[in-house]
C-alpha positions as CSV (number, residue, x, y, z in Angstrom):
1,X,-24.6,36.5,-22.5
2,X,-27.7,34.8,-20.5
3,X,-29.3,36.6,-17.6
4,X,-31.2,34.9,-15.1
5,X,-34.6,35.8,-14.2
6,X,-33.3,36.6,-11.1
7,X,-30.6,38.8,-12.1
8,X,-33.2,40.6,-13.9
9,X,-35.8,41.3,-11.1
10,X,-32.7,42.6,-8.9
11,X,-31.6,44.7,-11.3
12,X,-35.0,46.0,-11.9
13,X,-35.8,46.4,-7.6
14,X,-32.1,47.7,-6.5
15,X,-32.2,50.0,-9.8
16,X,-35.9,51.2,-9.1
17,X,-34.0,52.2,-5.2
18,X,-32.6,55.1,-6.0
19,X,-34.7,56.6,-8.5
20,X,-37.7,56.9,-5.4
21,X,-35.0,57.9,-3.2
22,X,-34.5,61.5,-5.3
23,X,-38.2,62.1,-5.4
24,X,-38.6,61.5,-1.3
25,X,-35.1,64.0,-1.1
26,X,-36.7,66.5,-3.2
27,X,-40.3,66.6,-1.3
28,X,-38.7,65.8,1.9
29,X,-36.4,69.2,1.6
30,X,-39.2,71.0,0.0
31,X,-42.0,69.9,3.0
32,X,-39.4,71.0,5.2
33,X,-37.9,74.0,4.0
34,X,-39.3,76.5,6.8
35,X,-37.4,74.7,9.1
36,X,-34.1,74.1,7.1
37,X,-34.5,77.9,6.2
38,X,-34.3,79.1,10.1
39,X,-31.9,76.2,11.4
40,X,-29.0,77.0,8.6
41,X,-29.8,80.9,7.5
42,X,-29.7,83.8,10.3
43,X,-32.1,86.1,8.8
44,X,-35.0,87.4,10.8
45,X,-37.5,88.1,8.0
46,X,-39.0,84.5,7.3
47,X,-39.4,85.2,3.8
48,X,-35.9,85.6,3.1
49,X,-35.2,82.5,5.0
50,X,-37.7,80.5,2.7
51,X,-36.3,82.1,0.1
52,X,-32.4,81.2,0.8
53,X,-33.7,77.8,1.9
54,X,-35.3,77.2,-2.0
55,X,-32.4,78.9,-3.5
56,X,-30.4,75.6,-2.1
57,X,-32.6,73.7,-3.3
58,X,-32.3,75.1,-6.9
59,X,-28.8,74.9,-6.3
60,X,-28.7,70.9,-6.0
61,X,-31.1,70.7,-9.0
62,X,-28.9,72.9,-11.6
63,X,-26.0,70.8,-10.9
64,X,-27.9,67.7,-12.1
65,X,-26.9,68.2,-15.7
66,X,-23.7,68.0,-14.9
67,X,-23.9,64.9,-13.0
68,X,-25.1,63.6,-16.0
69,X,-22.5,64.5,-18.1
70,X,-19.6,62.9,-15.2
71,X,-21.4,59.8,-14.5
72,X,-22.8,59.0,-17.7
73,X,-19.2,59.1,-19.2
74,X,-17.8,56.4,-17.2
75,X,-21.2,54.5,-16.9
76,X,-20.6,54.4,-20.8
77,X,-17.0,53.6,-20.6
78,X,-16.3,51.5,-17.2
79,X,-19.8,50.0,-16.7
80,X,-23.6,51.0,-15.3
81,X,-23.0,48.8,-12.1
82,X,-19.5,50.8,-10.7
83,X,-21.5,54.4,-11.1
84,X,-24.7,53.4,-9.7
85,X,-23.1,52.1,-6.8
86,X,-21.1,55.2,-6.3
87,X,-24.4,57.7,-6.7
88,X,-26.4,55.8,-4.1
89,X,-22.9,55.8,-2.1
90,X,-23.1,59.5,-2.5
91,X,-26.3,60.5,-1.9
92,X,-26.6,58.2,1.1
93,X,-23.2,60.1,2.3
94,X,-24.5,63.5,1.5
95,X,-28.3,62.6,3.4
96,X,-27.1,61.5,6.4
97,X,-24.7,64.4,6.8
98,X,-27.7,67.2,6.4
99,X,-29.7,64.7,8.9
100,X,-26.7,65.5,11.7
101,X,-25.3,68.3,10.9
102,X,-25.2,71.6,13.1
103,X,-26.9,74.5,12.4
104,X,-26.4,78.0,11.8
105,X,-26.8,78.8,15.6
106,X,-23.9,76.6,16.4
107,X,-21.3,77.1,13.1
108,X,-22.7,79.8,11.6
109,X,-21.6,80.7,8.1
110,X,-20.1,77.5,7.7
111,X,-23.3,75.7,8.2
112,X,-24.9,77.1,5.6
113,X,-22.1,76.8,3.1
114,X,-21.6,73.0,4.1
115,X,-25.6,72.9,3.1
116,X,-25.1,74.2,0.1
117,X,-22.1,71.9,-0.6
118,X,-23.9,69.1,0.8
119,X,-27.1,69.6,-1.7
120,X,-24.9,69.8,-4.7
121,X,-23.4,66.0,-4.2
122,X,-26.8,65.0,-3.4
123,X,-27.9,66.8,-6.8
124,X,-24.4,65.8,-9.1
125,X,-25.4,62.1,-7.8
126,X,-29.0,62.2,-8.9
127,X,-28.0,63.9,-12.4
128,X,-26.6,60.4,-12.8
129,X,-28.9,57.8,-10.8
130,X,-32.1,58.0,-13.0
131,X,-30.5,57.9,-16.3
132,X,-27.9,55.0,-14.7
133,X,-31.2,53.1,-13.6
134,X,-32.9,53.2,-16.8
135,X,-30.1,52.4,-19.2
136,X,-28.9,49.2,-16.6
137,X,-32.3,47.7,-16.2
138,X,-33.5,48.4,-20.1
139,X,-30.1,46.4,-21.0
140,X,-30.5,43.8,-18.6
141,X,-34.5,43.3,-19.3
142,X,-34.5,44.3,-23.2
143,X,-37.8,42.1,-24.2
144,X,-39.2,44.1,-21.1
145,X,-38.1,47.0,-21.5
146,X,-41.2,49.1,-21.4
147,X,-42.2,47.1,-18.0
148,X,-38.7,48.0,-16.3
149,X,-39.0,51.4,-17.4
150,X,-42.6,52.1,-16.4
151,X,-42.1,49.9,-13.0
152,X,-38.8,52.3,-12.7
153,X,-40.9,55.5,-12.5
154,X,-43.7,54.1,-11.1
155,X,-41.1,53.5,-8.0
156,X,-40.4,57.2,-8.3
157,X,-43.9,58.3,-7.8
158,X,-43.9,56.1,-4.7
159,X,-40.6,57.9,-3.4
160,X,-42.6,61.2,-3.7
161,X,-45.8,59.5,-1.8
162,X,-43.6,58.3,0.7
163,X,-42.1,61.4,1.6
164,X,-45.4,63.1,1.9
165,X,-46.3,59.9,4.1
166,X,-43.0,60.6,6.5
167,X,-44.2,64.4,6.4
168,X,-47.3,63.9,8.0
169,X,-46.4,61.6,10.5
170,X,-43.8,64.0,11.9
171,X,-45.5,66.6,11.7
172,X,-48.6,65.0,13.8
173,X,-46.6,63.1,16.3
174,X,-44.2,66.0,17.2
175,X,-45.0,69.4,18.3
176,X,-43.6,72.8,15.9
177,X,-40.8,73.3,18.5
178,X,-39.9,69.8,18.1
179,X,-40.0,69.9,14.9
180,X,-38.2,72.9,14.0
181,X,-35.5,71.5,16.8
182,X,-35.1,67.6,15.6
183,X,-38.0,66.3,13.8
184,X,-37.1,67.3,10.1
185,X,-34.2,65.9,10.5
186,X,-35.6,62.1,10.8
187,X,-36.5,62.9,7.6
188,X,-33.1,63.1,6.4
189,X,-32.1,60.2,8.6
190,X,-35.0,57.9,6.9
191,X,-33.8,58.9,3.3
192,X,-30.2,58.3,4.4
193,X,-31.1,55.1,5.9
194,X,-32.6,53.1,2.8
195,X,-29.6,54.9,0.5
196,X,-27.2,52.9,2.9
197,X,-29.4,49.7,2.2
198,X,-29.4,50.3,-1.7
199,X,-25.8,50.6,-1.4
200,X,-25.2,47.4,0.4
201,X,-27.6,45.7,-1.9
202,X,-26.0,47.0,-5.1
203,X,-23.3,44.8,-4.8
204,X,-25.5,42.2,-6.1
205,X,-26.0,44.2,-9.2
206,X,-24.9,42.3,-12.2
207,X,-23.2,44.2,-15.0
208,X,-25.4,44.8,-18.3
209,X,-25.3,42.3,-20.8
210,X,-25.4,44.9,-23.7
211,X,-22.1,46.9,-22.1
212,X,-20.3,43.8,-21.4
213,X,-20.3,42.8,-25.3
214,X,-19.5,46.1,-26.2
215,X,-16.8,46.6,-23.3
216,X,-13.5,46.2,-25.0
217,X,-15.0,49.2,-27.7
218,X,-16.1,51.8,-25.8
219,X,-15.5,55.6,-26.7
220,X,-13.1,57.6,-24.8
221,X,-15.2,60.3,-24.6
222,X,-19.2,59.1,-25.1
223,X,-20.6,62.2,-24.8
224,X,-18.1,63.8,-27.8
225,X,-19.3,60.9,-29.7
226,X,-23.0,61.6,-29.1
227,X,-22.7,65.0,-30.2
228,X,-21.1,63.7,-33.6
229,X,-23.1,61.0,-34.4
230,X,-26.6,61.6,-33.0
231,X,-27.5,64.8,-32.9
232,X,-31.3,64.1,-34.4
233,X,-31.9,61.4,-31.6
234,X,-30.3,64.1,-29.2
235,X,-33.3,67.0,-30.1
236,X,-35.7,64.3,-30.3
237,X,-34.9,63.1,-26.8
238,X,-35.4,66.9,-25.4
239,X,-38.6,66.9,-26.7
240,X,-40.1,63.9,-25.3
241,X,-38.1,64.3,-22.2
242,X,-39.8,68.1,-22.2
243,X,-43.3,66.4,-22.2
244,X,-42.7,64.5,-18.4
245,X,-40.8,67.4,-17.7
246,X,-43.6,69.7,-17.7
247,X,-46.4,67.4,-16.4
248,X,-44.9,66.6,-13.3
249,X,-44.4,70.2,-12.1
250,X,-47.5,71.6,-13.7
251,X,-50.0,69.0,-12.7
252,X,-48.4,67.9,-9.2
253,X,-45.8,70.2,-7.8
254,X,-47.0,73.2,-9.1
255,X,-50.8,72.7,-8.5
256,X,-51.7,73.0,-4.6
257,X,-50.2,76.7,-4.6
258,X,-51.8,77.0,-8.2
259,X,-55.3,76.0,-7.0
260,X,-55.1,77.9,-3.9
261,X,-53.5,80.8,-4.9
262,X,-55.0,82.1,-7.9
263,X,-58.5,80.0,-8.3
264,X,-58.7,80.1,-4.1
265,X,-59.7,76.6,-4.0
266,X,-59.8,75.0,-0.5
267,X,-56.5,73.6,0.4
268,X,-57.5,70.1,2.0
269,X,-60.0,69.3,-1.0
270,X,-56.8,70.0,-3.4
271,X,-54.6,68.2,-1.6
272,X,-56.9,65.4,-1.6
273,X,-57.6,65.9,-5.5
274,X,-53.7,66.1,-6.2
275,X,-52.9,63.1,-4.3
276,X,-55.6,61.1,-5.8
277,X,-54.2,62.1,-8.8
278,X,-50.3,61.2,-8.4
279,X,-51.6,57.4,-7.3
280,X,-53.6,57.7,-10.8
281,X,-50.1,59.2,-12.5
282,X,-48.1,56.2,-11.2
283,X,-49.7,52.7,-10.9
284,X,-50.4,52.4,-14.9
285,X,-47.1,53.3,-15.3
286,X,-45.8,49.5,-15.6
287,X,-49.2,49.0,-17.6
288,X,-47.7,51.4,-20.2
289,X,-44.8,50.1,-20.2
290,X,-46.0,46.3,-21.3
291,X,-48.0,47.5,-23.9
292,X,-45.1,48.9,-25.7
293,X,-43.2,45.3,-25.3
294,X,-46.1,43.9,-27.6
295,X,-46.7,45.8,-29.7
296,X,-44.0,48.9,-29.9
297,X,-42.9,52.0,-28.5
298,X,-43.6,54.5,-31.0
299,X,-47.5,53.8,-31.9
300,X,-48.6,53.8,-28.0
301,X,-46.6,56.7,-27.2
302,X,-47.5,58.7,-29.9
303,X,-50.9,58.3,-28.8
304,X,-51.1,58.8,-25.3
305,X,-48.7,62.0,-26.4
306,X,-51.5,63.6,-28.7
307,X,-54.6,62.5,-26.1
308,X,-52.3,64.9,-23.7
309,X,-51.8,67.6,-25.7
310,X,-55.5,67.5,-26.8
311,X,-57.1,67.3,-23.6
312,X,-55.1,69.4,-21.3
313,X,-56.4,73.4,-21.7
314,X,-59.9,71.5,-21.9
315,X,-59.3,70.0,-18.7
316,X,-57.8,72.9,-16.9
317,X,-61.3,74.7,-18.3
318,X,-63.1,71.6,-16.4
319,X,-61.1,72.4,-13.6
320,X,-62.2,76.0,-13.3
321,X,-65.6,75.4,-12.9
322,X,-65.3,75.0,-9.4
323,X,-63.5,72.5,-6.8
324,X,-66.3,70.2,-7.1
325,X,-65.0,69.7,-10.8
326,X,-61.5,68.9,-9.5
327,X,-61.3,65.4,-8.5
328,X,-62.6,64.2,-11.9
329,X,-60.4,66.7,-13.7
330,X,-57.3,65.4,-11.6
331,X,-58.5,61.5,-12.2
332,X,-59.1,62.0,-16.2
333,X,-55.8,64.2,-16.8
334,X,-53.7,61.7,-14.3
335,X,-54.6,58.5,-16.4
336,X,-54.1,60.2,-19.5
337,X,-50.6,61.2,-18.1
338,X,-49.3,58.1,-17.2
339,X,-49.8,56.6,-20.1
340,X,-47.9,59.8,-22.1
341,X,-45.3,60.2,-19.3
342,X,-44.9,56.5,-19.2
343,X,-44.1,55.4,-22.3
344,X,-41.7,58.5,-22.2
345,X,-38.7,57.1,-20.6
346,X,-37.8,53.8,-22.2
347,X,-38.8,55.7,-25.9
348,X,-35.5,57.6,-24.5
349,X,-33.3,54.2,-24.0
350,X,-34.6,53.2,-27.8
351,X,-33.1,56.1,-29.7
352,X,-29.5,55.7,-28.6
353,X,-27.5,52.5,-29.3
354,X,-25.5,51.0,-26.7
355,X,-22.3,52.8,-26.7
356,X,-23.5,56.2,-25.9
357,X,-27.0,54.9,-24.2
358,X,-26.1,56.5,-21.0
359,X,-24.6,59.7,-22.2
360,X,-27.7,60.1,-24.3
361,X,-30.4,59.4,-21.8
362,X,-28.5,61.3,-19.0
363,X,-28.0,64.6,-21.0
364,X,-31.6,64.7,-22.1
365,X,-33.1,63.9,-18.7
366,X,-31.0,66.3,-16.6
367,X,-31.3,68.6,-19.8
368,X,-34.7,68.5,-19.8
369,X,-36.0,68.7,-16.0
370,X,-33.4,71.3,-15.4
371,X,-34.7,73.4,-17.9
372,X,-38.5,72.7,-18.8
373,X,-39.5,70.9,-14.7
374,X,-37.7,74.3,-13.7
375,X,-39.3,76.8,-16.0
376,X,-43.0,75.9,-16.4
377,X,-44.0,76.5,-13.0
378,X,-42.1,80.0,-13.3
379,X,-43.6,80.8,-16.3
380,X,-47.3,79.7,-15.5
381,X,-47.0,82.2,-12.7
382,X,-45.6,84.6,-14.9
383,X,-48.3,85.2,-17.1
384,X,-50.8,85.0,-14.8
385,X,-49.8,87.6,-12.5
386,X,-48.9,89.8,-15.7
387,X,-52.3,89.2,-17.6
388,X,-54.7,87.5,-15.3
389,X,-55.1,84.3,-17.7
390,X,-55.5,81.5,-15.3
391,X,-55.5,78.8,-17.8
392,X,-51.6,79.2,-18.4
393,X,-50.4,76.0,-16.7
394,X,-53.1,74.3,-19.1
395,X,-51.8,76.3,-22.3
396,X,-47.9,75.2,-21.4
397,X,-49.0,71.3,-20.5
398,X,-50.7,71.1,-24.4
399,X,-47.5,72.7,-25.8
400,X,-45.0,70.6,-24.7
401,X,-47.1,67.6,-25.5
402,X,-47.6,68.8,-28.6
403,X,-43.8,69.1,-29.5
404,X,-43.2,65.2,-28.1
405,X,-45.6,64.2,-30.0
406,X,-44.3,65.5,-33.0
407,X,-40.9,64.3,-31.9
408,X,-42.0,60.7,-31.2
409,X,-43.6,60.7,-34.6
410,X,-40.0,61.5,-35.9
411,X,-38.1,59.2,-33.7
412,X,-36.8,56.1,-34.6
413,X,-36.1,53.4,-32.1
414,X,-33.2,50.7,-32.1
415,X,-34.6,47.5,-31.9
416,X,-34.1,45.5,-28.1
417,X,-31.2,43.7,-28.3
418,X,-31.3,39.6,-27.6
419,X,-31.3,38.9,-24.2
């Protein structure tokens, strides 16, 4: 089956949308969780507030997995195309709903609970949009694989940037009342606005090449399949997955209250340092990518996986010797990232064949963030408040490099099919 250049830079743009559209969700709820927490929960004591607020959060985010697991089987039995057109449907559905919907004040209980409700589609559509995204575009661009994957969560950095962008305008445009009463709401609004747009647009969307030869022979259950028949690339894919899934939290989500908190850093000069550094995380990520179209996945990422696991407790000892040190700690670690973290997700579309590609990739990528992006941060803090060893986050960044590396050596990758 040919494929047009066109139809592969649309398939690469309109399935880049959605995977920038969950990183602006998740900082845009997270910036704006103060407010969420006193429009949709009654308690006086701010801190439970906060707290209830994040627990909804969580909530979206633990459903992911399964997500995964519903979209993923009829990606890999009806088509990519049909399901990411119903997740951006979803999400956009689910966005725009939070953006207008009545607060505690005004439904009470039922608010909070149509929050909660609300958060889980958003977080059952995401489990399948990434995954969806990278399987469609890797199928549809297989001699470029490496360059659709790395352009793909280059866009999701930029979804994250954006966010923080949106943030800070509100924020300095409108007063804390207004805010509080309206403003984090245009958030929503904005985020439910361009999932609209990637819906319409997604009609375009042509159907894999790789799934329409294989159409008439698909599994009836993919994932069953999976489990029976690839269980090595399954652990493998964990692994690798666990390396992204700790170096986004650690060194990005994780770090402002890290730096602050515990080394009492000043807050402007880390936030300056940490967005330095996610521009650095995300612009070589297409530049990773291409590499590995030349001359392999396996060499390049097993690389750039042992260069992380090497230098990340020595640059989280660099970082400790004072917030001068921290913007060429956060430049160094960031570049060394992107190219580890890059060459991450399409290793992931390489060690499943076609008939259980989505299944694969979605179970090890909801799998993964769930469990590692969810725990390190937890843990890190863990350890230091029960032992005062401040160079956790560094210790937990090495190890789960470490392990990807050794699962990367172990990997083998299929080869990219004709286009």
């Amino acid at each position: 089956m040919t494929v047009t250049a066109s139809e592969r830079n649309r398939a690469l743009f309109l399935g880049s949308m959605g995977g920038g559209l969950e990183f602006y969700d998740f900082v845009i709820y997270a910036s704006f969780a103060s407010q969420i927490g006193k429009t949709f929960f009654p308690s006086e004591a701010a801190a439970t507030r906060l707290l209830a607020a994040f627990a909804v959060f969580a909530a979206g985010y633990l459903v992911r997995p399964i997500g995964g697991i519903l979209f993923s089987h009829f990606g890999d039995r009806y088509g990519r195309k049909l399901m990411l057109r119903v997740s951006i449907a979803g999400m956009a559905g689910a966005t725009f709903l939070i953006a207008f919907m009545p607060g505690y004040a005004s439904w009470g209980i039922s608010a909070t609970i149509a929050l909660v409700a609300l958060r889980m589609v958003q977080g059952l559509c995401l489990g399948g949009e990434i995954p969806g995204a990278m399987t469609l575009i890797t199928e549809t661009m297989p001699k470029r694989r490496g360059l659709a994957c790395g352009f793909l969560f280059m866009i999701i950095n930029v979804g994250m940037l954006a966010a923080q962008a949106v943030q800070w305008a509100i924020e300095l445009l409108l007063s804390d009342a207004a805010v509080l009463s309206y403003g984090w709401r245009i958030g929503f609004f904005i985020g439910g606005l361009v999932a609209i747009a990637g819906f319409v647009l997604r009609a375009r969307l042509s159907e894999s090449p790789a799934f329409a030869e294989l159409e008439a022979a698909t599994h009836k259950v993919p994932l069953a399949a999976l489990f029976r028949d690839h269980r090595r690339a399954v652990w493998i894919g964990l692994f690798v997955t666990g390396l992204g899934a700790a170096t986004v939290p650690l060194l990005y989500l994780y770090m402002n209250s890290y730096l602050t908190d515990f080394l009492k850093y000043d807050p402007d000069q880390v936030s300056t340092a940490v967005l330095v550094g996610i521009i650095l995380f995300s612009l070589p990520m297409p530049l990773a990518g291409l590499i590995s179209d030349f001359v392999g996945i396996k060499v390049p990422a097993f690389i750039a996986a042992l260069a992380l696991a090497i230098a990340a407790i020595p640059v989280y000892v660099w970082i400790h010797q004072g917030v001068g040190e921290l913007m060429p700690a956060m430049i160094v670690i960031s570049l060394i990232g992107a190219f580890a973290w890059g060459l991450g997700p399409v290793l992931l579309t390489a060690i499943f064949p076609t008939d259980v590609r989505y299944s694969g990739v979605a179970f090890v990528y909801n799998i993964g963030f769930a469990l590692v992006g969810g725990l390190t941060p937890l843990a890190a803090t863990f350890i230091i408040q029960q032992t005062g060893f401040t160079l956790a986050p560094g210790f937990l960044l090495a190890l789960f490099a470490a392990l990807a590396t050794v699962a990367i050596f172990l990997s083998q990758t299929l080869p990219a099919e004709d286009a």
